[in-house]
Backbone as XML, in Angstrom:
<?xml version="1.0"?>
<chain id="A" units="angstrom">
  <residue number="1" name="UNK">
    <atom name="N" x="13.981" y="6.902" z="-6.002"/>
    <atom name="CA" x="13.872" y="6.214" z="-7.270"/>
    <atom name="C" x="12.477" y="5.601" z="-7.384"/>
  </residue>
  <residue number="2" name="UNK">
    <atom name="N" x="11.718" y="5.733" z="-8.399"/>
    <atom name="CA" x="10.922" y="5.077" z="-8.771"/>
    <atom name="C" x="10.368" y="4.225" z="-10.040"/>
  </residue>
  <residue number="3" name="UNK">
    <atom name="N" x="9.890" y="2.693" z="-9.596"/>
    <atom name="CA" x="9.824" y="1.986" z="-10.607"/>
    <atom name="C" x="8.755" y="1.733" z="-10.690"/>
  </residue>
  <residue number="4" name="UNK">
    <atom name="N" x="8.133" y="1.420" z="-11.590"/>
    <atom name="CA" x="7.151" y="1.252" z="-12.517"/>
    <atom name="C" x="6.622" y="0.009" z="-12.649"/>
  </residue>
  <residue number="5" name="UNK">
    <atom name="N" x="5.172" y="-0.320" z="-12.686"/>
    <atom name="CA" x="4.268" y="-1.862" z="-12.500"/>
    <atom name="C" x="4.812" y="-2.964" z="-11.789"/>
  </residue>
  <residue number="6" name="UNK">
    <atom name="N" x="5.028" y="-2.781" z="-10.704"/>
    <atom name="CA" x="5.893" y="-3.603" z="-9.815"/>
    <atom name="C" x="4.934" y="-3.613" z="-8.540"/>
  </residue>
  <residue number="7" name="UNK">
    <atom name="N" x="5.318" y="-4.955" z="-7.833"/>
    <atom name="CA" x="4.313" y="-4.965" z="-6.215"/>
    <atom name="C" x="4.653" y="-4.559" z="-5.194"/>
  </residue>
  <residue number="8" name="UNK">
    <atom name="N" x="3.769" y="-3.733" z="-4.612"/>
    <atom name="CA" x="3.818" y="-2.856" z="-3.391"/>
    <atom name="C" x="4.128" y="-4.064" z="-2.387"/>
  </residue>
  <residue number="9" name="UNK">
    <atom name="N" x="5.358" y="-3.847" z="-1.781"/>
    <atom name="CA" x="5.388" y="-4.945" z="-0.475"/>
    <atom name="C" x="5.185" y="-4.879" z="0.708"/>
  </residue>
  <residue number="10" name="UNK">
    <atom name="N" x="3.965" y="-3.711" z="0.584"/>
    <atom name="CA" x="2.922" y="-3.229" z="1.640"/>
    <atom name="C" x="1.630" y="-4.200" z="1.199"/>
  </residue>
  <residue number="11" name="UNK">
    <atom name="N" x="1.025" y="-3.778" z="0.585"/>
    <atom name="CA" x="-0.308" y="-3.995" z="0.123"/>
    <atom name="C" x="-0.601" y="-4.885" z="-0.658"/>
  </residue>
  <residue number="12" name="UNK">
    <atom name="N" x="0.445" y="-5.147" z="-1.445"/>
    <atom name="CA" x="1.036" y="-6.244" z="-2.376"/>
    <atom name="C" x="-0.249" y="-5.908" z="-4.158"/>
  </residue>
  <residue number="13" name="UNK">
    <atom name="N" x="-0.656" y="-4.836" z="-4.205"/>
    <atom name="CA" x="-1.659" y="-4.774" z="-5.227"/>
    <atom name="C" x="-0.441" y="-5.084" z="-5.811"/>
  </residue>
  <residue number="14" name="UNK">
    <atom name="N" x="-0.647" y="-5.325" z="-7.573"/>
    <atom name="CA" x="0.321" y="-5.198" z="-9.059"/>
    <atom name="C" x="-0.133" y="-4.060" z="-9.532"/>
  </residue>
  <residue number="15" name="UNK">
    <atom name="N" x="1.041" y="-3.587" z="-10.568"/>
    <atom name="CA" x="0.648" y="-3.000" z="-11.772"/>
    <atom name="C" x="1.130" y="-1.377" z="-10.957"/>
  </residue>
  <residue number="16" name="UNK">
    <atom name="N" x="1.850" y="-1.499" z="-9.682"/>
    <atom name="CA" x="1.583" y="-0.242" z="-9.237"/>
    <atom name="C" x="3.120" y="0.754" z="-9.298"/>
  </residue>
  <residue number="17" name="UNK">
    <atom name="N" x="3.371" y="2.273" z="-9.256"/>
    <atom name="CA" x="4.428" y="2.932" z="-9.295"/>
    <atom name="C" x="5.460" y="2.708" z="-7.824"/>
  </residue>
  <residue number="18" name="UNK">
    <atom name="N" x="6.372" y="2.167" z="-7.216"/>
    <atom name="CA" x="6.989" y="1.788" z="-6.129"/>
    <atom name="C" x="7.961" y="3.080" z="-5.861"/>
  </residue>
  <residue number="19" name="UNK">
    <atom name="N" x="8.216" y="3.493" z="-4.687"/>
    <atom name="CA" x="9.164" y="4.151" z="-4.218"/>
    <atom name="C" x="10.337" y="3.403" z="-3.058"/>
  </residue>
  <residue number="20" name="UNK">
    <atom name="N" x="11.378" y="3.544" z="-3.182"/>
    <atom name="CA" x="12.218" y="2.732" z="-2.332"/>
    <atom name="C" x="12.033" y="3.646" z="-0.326"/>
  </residue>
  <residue number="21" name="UNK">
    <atom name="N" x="11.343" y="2.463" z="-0.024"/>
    <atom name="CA" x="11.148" y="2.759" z="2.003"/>
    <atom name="C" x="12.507" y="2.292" z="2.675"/>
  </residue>
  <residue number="22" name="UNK">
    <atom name="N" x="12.909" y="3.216" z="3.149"/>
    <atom name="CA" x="13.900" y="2.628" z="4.217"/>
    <atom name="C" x="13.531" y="2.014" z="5.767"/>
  </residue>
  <residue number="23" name="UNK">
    <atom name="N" x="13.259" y="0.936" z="6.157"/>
    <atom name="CA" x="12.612" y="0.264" z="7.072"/>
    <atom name="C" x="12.669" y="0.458" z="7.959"/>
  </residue>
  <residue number="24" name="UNK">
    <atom name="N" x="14.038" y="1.288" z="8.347"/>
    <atom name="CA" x="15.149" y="2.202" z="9.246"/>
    <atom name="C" x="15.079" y="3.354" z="8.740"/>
  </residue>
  <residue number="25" name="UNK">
    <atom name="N" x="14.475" y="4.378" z="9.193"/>
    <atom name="CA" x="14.665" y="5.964" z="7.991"/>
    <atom name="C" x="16.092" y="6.488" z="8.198"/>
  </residue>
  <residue number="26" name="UNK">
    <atom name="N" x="16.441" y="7.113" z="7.017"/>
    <atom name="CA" x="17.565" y="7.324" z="6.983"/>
    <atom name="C" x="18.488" y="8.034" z="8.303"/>
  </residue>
  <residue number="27" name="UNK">
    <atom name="N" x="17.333" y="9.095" z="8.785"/>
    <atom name="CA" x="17.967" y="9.990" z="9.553"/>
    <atom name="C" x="17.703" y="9.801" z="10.940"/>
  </residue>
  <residue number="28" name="UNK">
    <atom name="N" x="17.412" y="7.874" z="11.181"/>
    <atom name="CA" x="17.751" y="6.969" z="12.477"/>
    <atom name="C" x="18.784" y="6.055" z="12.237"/>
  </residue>
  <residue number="29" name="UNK">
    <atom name="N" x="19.372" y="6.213" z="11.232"/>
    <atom name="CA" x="20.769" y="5.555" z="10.952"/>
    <atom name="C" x="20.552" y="4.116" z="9.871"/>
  </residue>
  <residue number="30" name="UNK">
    <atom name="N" x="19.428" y="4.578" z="9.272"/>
    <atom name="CA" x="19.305" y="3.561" z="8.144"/>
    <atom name="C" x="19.413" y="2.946" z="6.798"/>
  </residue>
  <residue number="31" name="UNK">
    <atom name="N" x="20.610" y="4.976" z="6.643"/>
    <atom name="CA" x="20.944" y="4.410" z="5.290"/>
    <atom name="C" x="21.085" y="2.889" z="4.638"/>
  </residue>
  <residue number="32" name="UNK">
    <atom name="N" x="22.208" y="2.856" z="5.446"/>
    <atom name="CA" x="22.844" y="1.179" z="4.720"/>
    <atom name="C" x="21.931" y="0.148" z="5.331"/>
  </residue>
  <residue number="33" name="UNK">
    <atom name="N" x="21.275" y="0.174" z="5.512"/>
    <atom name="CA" x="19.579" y="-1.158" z="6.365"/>
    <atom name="C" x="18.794" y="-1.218" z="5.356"/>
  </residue>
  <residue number="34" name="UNK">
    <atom name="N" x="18.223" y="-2.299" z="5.770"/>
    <atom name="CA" x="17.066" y="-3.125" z="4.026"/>
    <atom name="C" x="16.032" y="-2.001" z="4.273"/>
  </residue>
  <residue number="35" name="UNK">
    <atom name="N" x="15.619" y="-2.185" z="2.957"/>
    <atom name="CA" x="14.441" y="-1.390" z="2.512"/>
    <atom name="C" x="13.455" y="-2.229" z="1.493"/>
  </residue>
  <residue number="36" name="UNK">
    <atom name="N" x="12.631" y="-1.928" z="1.469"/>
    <atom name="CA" x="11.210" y="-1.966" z="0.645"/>
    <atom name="C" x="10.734" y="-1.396" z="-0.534"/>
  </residue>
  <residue number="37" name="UNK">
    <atom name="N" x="10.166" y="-2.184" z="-1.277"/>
    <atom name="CA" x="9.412" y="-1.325" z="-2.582"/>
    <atom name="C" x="7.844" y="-0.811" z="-2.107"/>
  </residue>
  <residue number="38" name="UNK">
    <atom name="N" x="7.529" y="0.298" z="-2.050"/>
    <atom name="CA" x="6.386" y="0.357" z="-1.657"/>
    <atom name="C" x="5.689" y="1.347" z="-2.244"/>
  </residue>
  <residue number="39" name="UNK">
    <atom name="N" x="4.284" y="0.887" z="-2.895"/>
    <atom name="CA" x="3.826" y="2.040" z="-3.837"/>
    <atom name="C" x="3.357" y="3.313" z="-2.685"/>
  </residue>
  <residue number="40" name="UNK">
    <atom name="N" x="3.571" y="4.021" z="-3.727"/>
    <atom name="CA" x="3.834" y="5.574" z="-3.355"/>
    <atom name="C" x="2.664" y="6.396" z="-2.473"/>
  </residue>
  <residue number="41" name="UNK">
    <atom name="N" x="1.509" y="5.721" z="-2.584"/>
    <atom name="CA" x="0.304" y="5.611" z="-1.546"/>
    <atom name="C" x="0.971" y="5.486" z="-0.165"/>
  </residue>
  <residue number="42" name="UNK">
    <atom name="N" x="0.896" y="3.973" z="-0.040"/>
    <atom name="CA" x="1.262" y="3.230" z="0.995"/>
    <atom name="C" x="2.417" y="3.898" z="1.775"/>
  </residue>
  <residue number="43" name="UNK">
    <atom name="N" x="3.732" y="4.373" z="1.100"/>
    <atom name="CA" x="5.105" y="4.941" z="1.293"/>
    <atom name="C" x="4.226" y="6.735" z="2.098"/>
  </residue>
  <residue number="44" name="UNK">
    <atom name="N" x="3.622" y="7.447" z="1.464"/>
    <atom name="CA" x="3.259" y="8.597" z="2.024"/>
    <atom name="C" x="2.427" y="8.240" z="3.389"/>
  </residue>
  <residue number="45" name="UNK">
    <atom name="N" x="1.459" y="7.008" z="3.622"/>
    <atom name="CA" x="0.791" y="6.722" z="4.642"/>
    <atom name="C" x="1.260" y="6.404" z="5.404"/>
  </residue>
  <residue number="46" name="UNK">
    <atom name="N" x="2.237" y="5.661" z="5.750"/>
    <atom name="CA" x="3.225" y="5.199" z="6.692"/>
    <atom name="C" x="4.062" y="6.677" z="7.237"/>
  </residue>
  <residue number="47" name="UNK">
    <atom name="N" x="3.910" y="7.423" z="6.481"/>
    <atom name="CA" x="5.088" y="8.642" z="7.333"/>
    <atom name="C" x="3.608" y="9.571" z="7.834"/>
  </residue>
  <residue number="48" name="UNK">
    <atom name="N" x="2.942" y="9.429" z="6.897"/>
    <atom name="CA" x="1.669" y="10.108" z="7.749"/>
    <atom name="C" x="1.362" y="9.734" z="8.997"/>
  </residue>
  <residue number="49" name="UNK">
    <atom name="N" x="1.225" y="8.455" z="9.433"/>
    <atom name="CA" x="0.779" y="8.151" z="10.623"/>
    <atom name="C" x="1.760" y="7.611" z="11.541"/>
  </residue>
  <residue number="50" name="UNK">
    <atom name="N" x="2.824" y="7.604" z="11.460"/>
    <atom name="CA" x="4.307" y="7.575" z="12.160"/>
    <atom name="C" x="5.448" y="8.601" z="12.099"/>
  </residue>
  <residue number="51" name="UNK">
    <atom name="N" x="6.072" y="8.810" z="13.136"/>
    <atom name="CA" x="6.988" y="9.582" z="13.177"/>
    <atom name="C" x="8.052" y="8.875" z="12.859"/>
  </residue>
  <residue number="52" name="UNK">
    <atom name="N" x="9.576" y="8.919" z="12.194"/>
    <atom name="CA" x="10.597" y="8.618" z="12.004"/>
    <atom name="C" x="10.857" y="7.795" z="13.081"/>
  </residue>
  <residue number="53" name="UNK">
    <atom name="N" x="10.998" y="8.483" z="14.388"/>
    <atom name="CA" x="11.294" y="7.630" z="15.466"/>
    <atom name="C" x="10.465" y="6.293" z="15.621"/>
  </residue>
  <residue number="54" name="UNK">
    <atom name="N" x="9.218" y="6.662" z="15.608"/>
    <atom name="CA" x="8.678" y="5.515" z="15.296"/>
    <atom name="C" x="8.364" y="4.194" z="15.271"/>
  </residue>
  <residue number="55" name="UNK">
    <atom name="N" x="8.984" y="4.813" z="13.643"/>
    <atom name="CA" x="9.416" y="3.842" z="12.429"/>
    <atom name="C" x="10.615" y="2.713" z="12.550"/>
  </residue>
  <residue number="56" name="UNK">
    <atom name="N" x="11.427" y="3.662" z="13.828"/>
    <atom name="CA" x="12.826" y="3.125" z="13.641"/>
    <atom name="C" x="12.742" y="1.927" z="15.007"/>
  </residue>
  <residue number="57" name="UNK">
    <atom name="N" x="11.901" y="2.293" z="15.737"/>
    <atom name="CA" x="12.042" y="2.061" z="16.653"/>
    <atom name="C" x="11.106" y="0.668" z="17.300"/>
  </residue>
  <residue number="58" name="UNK">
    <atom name="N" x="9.588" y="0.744" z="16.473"/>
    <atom name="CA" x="8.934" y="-0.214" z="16.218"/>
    <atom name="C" x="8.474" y="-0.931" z="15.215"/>
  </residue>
  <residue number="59" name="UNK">
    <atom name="N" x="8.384" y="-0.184" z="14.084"/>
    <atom name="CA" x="7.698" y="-0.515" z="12.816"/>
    <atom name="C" x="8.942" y="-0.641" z="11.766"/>
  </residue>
  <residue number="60" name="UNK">
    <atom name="N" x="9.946" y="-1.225" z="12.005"/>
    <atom name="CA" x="10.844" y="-1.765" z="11.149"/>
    <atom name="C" x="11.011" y="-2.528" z="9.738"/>
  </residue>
  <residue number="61" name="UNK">
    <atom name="N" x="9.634" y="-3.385" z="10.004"/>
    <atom name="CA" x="9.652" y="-4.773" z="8.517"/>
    <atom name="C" x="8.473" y="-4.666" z="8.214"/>
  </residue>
  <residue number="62" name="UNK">
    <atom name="N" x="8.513" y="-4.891" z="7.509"/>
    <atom name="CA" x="7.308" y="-4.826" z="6.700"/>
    <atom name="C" x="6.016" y="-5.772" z="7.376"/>
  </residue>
  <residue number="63" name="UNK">
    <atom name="N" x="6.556" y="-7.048" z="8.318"/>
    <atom name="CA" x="5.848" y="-7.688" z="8.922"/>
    <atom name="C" x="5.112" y="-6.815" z="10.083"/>
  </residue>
  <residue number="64" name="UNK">
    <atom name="N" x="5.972" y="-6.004" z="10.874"/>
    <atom name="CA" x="5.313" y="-5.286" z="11.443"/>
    <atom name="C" x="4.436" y="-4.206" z="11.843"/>
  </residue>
  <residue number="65" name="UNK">
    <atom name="N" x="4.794" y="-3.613" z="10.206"/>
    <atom name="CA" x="3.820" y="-2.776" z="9.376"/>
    <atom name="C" x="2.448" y="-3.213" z="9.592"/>
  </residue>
  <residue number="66" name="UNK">
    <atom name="N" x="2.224" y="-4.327" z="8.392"/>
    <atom name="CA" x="1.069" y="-5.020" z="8.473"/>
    <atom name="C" x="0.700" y="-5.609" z="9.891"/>
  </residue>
  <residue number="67" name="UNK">
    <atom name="N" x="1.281" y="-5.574" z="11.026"/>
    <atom name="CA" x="0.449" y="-6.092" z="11.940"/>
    <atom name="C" x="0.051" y="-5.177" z="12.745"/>
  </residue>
  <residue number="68" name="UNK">
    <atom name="N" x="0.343" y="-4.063" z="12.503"/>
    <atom name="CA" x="-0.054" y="-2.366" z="13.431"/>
    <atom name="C" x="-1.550" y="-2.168" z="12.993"/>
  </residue>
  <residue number="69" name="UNK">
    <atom name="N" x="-2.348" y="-1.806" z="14.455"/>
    <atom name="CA" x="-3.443" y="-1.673" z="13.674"/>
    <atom name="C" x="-3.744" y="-0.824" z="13.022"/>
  </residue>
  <residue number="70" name="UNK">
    <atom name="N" x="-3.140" y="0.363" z="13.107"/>
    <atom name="CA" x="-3.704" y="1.931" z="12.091"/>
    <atom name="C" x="-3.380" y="1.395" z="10.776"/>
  </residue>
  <residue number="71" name="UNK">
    <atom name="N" x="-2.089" y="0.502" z="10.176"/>
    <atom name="CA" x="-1.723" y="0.514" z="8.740"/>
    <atom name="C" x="-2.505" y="-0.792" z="8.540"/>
  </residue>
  <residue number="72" name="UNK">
    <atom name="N" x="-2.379" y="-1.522" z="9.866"/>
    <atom name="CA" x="-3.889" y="-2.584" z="9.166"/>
    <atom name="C" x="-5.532" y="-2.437" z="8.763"/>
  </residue>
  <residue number="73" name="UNK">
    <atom name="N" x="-5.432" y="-1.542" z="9.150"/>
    <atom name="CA" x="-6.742" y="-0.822" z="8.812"/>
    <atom name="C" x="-6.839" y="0.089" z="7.201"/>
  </residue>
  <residue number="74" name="UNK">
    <atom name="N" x="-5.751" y="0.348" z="7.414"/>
    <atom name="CA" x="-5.721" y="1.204" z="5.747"/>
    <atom name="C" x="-5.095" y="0.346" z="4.687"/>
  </residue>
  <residue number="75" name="UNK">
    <atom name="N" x="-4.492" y="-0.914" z="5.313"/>
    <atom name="CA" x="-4.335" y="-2.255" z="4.457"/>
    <atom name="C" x="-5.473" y="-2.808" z="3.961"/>
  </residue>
  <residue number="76" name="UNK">
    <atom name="N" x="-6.556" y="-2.973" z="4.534"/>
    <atom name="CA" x="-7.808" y="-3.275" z="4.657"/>
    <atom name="C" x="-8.823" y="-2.505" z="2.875"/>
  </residue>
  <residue number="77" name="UNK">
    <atom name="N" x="-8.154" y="-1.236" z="3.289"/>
    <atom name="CA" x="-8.583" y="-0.299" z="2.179"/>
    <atom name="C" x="-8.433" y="-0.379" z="1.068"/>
  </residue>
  <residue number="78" name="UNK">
    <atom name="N" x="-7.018" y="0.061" z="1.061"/>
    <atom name="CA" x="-6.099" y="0.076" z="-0.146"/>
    <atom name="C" x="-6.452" y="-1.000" z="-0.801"/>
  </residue>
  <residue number="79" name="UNK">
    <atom name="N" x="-6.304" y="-2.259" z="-0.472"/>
    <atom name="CA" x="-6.524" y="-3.221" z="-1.649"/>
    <atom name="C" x="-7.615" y="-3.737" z="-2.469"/>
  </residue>
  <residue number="80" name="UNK">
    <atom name="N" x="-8.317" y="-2.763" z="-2.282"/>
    <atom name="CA" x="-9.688" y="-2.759" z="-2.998"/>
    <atom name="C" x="-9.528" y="-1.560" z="-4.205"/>
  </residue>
  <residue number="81" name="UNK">
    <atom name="N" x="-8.067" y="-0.615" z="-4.175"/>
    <atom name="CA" x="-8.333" y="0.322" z="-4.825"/>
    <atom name="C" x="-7.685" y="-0.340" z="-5.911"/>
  </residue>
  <residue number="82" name="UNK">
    <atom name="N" x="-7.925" y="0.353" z="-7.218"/>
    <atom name="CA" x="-7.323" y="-0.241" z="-8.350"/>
    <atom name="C" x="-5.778" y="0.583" z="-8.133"/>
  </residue>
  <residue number="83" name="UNK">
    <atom name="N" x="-5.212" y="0.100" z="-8.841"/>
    <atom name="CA" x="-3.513" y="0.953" z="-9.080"/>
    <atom name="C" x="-3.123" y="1.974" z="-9.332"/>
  </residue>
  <residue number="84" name="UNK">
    <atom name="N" x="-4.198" y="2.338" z="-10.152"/>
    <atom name="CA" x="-3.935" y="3.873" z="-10.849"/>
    <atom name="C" x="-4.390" y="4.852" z="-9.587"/>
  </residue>
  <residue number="85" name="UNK">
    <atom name="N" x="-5.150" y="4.235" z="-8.517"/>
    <atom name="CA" x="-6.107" y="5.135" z="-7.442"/>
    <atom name="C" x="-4.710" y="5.972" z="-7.175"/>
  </residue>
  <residue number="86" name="UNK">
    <atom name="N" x="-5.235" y="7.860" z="-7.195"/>
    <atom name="CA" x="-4.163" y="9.078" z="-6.793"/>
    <atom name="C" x="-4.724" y="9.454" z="-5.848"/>
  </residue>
  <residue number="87" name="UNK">
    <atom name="N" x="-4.489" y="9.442" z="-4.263"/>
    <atom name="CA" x="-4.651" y="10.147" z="-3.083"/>
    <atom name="C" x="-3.659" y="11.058" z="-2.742"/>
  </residue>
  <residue number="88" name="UNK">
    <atom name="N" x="-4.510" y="12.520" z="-2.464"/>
    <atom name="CA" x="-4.033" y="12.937" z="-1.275"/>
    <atom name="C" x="-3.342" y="12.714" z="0.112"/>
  </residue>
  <residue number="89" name="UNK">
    <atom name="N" x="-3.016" y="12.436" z="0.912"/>
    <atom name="CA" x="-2.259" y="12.033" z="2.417"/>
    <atom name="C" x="-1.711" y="13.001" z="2.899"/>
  </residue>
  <residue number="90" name="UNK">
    <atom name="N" x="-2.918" y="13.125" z="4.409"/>
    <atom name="CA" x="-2.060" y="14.402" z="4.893"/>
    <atom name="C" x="-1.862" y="13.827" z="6.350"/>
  </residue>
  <residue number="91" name="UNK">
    <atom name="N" x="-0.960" y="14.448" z="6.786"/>
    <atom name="CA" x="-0.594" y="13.822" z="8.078"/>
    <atom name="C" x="-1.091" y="13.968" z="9.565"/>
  </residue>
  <residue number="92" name="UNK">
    <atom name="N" x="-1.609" y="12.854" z="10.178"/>
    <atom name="CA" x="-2.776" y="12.872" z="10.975"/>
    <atom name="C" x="-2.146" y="13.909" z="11.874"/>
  </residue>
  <residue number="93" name="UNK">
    <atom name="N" x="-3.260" y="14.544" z="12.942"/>
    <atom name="CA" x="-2.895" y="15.551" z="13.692"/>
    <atom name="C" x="-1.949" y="14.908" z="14.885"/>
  </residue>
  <residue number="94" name="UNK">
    <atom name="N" x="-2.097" y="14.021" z="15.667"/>
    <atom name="CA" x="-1.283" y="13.274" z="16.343"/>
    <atom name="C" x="0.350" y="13.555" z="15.835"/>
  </residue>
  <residue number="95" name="UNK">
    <atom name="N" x="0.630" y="13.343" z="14.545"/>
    <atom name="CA" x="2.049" y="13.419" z="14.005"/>
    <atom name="C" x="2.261" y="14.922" z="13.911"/>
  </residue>
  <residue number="96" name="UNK">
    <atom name="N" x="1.106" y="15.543" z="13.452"/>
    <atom name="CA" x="1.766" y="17.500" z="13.300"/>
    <atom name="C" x="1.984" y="17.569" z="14.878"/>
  </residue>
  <residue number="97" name="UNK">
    <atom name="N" x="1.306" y="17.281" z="15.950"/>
    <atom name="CA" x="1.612" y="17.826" z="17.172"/>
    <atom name="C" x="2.742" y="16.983" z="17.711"/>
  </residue>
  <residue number="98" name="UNK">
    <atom name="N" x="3.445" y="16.001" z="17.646"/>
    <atom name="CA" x="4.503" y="15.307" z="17.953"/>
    <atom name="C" x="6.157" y="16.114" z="17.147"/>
  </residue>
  <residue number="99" name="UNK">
    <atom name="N" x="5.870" y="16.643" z="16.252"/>
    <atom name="CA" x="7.117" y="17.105" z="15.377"/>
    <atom name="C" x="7.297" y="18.631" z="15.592"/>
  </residue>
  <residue number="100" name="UNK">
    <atom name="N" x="6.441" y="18.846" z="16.341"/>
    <atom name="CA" x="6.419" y="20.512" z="16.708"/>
    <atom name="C" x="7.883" y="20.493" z="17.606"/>
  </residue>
</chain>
């Protein structure tokens, strides 16, 4: 689902398109576990540079998101971009060779 001019509770810009993050991915047993609004940037970067397992396993809340240094570093970025900014995200080589 996605909603419209609402704050990324990654990056926290406004004005931006949100996709619902499961904090727990689904297919580590997180359907029914809190989730996040997170614009759709931020939501593709996080699976780019983490594997599911991960995700599930360390990078749970959003607090711990922001305190990782790879997504603190592209936290760093992002919030300089305006809202409308459309990236590409492709997934670092580290993650293609882990999912093989």
């Amino acid at each position: 689902m996605i909603s419209k001019n609402v704050v990324c509770e990654l990056c926290e810009r406004e004005g931006v398109e949100t996709t619902q993050h499961h904090l727990t991915p689904r297919e580590e047993g997180g359907k029914f576990m809190p989730t996040a609004n997170l614009c759709i940037i931020c939501h593709k970067q996080i699976h780019a540079l983490y594997t599911n397992k991960e995700l599930a396993q360390r990078l749970y809340t959003i607090q711990l998101l922001k305190n990782d240094e790879k997504v603190s570093k592209y936290l760093k970025w992002i919030k300089k971009q305006p809202p409308t900014t459309i990236l590409k995200v492709k997934k670092s080589n580290e993650i293609k060779r882990k999912r093989r």
